[in-house]
C-alpha positions as CSV (number, residue, x, y, z in Angstrom):
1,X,140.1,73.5,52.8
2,X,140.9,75.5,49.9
3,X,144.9,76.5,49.2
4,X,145.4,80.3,48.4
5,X,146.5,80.4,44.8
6,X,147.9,84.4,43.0
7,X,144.9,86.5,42.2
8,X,142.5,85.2,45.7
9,X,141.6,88.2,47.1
10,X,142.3,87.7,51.0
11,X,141.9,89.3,54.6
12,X,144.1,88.8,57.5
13,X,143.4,87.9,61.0
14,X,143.2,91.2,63.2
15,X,147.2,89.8,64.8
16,X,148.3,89.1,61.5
17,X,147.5,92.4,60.0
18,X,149.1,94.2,62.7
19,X,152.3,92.5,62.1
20,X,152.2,93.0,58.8
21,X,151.5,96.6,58.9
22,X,147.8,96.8,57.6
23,X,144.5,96.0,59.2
24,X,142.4,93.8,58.8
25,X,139.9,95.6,57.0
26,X,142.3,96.0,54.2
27,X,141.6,93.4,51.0
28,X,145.0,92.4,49.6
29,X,145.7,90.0,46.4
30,X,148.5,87.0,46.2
31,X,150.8,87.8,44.3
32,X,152.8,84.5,44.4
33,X,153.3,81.7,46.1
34,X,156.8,81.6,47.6
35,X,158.3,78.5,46.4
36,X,161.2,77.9,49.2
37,X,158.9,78.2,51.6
38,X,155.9,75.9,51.0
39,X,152.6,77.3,52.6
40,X,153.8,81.3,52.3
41,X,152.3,83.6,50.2
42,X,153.6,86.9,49.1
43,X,150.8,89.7,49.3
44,X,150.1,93.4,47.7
45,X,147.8,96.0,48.1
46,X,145.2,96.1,45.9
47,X,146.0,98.4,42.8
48,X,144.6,101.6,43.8
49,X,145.2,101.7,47.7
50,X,148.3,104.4,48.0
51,X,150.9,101.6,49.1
52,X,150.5,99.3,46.0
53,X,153.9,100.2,44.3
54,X,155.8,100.5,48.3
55,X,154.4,97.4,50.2
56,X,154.5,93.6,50.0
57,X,154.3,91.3,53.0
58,X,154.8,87.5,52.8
59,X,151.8,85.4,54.8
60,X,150.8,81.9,55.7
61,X,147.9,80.1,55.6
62,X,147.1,80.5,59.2
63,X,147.4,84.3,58.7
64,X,144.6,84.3,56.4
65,X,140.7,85.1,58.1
66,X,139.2,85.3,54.4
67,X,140.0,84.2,50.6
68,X,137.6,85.1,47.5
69,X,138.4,84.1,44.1
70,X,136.9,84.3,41.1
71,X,136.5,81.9,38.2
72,X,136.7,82.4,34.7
73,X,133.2,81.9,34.3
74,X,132.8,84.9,36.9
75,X,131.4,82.7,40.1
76,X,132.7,84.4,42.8
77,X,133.2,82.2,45.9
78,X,134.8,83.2,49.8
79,X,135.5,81.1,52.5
80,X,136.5,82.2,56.0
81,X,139.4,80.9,57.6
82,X,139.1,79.7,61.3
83,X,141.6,81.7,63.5
């Protein structure tokens, strides 16, 4: 199992995005990991979706379907989440 870290791209499971007020369609980015409250993740919009600057949403582990990140030595690996 890999842990979320900032910068993974992620997807949310099709509940999870509902309460959270996106879809699950929609890629979002970590922006932290919220320290008080091991295993939550604070999410954003990607840069240039419209709701960047307005919308954050804080997620766990068990909200996430999909997380892709990208190494230094640009590797690009995803792995999907079981729901």
């Amino acid at each position: 199992m890999v842990d979320p870290q900032p910068y993974d791209l992620v997807r949310l499971h099709p509940a999870s995005a509902a309460t959270a007020g996106t879809t699950p369609a929609t890629t979002l980015i970590i922006a932290d990991i919220v320290e008080d409250q091991p295993g939550t993740y604070e999410v954003w919009h990607l840069a240039d979706h419209p709701d960047h600057h307005d919308w954050a949403a804080a997620v766990t582990l068990d909200d996430l379907a999909a997380i892709t990140r990208s190494t230094a030595t640009g590797d690009v690996h995803t792995w999907t989440l079981s729901p």
